[in-house]
C-alpha positions as CSV (number, residue, x, y, z in Angstrom):
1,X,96.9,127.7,113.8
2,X,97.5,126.9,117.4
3,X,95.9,123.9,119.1
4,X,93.8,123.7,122.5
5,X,96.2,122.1,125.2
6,X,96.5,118.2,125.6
7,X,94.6,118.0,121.6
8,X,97.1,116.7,118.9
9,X,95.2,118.5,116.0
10,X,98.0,119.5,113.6
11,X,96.9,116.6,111.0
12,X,92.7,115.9,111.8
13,X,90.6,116.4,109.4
14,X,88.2,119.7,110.2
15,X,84.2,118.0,110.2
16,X,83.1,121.5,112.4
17,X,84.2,125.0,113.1
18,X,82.9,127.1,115.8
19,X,83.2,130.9,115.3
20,X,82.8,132.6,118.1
21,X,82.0,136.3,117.9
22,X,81.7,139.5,119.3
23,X,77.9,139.9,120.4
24,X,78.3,143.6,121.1
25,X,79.6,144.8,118.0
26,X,77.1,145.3,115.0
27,X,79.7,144.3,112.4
28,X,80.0,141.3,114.1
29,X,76.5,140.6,114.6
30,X,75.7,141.3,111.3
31,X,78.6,138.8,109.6
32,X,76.8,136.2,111.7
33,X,73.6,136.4,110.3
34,X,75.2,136.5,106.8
35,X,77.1,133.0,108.0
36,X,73.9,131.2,109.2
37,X,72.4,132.0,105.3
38,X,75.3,130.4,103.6
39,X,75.3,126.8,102.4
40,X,77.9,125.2,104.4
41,X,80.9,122.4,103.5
42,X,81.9,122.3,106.9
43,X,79.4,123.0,109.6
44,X,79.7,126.5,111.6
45,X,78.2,126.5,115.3
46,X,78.2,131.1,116.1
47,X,79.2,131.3,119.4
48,X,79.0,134.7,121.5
49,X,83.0,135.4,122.7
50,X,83.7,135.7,125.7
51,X,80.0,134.1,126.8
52,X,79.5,131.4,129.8
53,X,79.1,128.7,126.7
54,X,82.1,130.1,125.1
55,X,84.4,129.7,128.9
56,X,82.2,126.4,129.4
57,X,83.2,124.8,125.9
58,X,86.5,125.9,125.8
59,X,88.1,126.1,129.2
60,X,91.8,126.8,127.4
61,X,91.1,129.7,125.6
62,X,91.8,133.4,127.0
63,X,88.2,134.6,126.3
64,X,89.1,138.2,126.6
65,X,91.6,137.7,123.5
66,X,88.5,136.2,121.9
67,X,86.7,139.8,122.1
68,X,89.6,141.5,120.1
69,X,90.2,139.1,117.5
70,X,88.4,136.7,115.3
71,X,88.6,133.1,117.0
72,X,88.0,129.9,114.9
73,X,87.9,126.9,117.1
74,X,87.9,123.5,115.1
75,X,85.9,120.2,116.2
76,X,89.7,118.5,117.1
77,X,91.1,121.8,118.6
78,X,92.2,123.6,116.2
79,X,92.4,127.3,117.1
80,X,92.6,130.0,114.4
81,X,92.8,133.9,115.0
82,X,92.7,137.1,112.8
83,X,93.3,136.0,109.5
84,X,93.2,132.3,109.6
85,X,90.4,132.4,110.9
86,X,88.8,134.5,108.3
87,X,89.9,132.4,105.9
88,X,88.8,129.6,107.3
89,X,85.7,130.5,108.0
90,X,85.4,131.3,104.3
91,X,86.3,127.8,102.9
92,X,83.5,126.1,105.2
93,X,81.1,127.5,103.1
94,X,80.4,126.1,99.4
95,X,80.3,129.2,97.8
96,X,83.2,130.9,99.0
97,X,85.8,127.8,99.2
98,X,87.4,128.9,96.1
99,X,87.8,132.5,97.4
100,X,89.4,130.8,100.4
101,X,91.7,129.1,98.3
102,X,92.8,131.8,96.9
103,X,93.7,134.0,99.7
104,X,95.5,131.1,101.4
105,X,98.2,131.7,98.7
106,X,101.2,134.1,99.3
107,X,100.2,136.4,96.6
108,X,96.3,136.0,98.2
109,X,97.7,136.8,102.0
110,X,97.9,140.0,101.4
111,X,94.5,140.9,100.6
112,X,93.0,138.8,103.4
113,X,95.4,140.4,105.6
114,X,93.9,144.0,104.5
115,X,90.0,143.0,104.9
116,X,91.2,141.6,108.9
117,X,92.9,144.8,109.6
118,X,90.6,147.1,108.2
119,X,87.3,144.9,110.1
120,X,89.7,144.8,113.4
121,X,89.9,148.8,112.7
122,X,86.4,150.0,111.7
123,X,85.5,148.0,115.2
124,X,87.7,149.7,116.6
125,X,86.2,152.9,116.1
126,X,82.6,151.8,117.0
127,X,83.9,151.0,120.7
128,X,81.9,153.2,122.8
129,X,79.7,154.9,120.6
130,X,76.3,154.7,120.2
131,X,75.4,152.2,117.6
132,X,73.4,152.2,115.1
133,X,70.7,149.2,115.8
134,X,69.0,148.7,112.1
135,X,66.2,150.7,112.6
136,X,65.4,154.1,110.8
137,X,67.5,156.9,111.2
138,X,65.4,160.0,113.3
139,X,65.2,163.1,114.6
140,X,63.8,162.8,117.9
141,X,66.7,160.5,118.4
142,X,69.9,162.9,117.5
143,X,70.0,162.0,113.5
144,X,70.3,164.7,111.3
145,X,71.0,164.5,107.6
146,X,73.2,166.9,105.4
147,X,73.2,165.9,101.7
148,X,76.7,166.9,101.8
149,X,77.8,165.6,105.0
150,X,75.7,162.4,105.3
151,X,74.1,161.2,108.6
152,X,75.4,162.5,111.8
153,X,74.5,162.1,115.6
154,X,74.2,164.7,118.3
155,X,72.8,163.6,121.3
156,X,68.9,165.1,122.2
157,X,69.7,168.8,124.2
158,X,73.3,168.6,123.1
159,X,73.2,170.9,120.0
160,X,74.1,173.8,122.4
161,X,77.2,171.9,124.0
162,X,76.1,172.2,127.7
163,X,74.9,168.6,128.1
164,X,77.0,166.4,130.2
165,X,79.6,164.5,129.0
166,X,81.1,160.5,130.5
C-alpha cells in the first residue's frame, strides 16, 4: 500500500474504498456489476480509470497506470494496486471478508497472486479484439459454432481472406 502525497494514511482506519476500473474491458465491467450487488462492510464508490472524475478526485495518481492494474484508493489515501487491491476489495464486502482474510496470509498470497495475474492476463488478450457485448451470439454478425471447437468469430466477407486488415 502506498499513500496519495501530503496524506499520512499508514494507521487510519478505512470507512470507504473507491475502485476504480477499466470501463472498456468486459471483465471489468462485469466485476463491477457483481460489486454493486454485494452487501458491503466498507462502502465501495466504482469509478471509471483513467476518467475526468477519476483525474478530478485524484489529482496524484498516474491515471494511465490505473488502466493496467487494479487501483484501490481508500477514503484517507490509501492506494492499493494488483493484488492488494483485490484483496481489499474483497474484505469490504460482508460475505467475502473471511476469504480476504485468508488470502492476506503468506500461505493465502499465493493464490490471490494467481487470480491477479491470470485476470491482468486474460485482459490482456481481449485488448483489441472485438468483444463480446452480452448479447446472443449470431451469424449475420461473424459467429459460428463448432460443437467441437466452440464459438468463433470471422469478420462478415472475411471467410475468403481478402477483406482488409488494420
Amino acid at each position: 500500500m502506498t499513500t496519495l502525497q501530503g496524506r499520512d494514511a499508514r494507521r487510519v482506519p478505512v470507512r470507504r474504498l473507491t475502485v476504480l476500473y477499466d470501463a472498456d474491458c468486459s471483465l471489468c465491467t462485469f466485476l463491477r456489476d457483481w460489486l454493486t450487488r454485494q452487501p458491503q462492510l466498507v462502502p465501495l464508490e466504482l469509478v471509471p480509470a483513467d476518467s475526468e472524475r477519476a483525474r478530478q478526485r485524484f489529482p496524484g495518481l498516474d491515471h494511465r497506470a490505473t488502466l493496467d492494474d487494479i487501483t484501490v484508493v481508500g477514503d484517507s489515501g490509501q492506494v492499493y494496486r494488483g493484488t492488494a487491491a483485490w484483496i481489499v476489495t474483497l474484505w469490504a464486502l460482508r460475505e467475502h471478508r473471511p476469504l480476504a482474510h485468508r488470502l492476506s496470509t503468506a500461505s493465502g498470497m499465493p493464490f490471490a497472486k494467481g487470480a491477479a495475474l491470470a485476470a491482468a492476463k486474460w485482459r490482456g488478450s481481449q485488448r483489441g479484439q472485438r468483444q463480446w457485448g452480452g448479447q446472443g451470439y449470431r451469424a449475420a454478425d461473424g459467429w459460428s459454432y463448432d460443437p467441437a471447437a466452440g464459438w468463433t468469430y470471422s469478420a462478415p466477407g472475411c471467410g475468403d481472406g481478402t477483406c482488409v486488415t488494420p
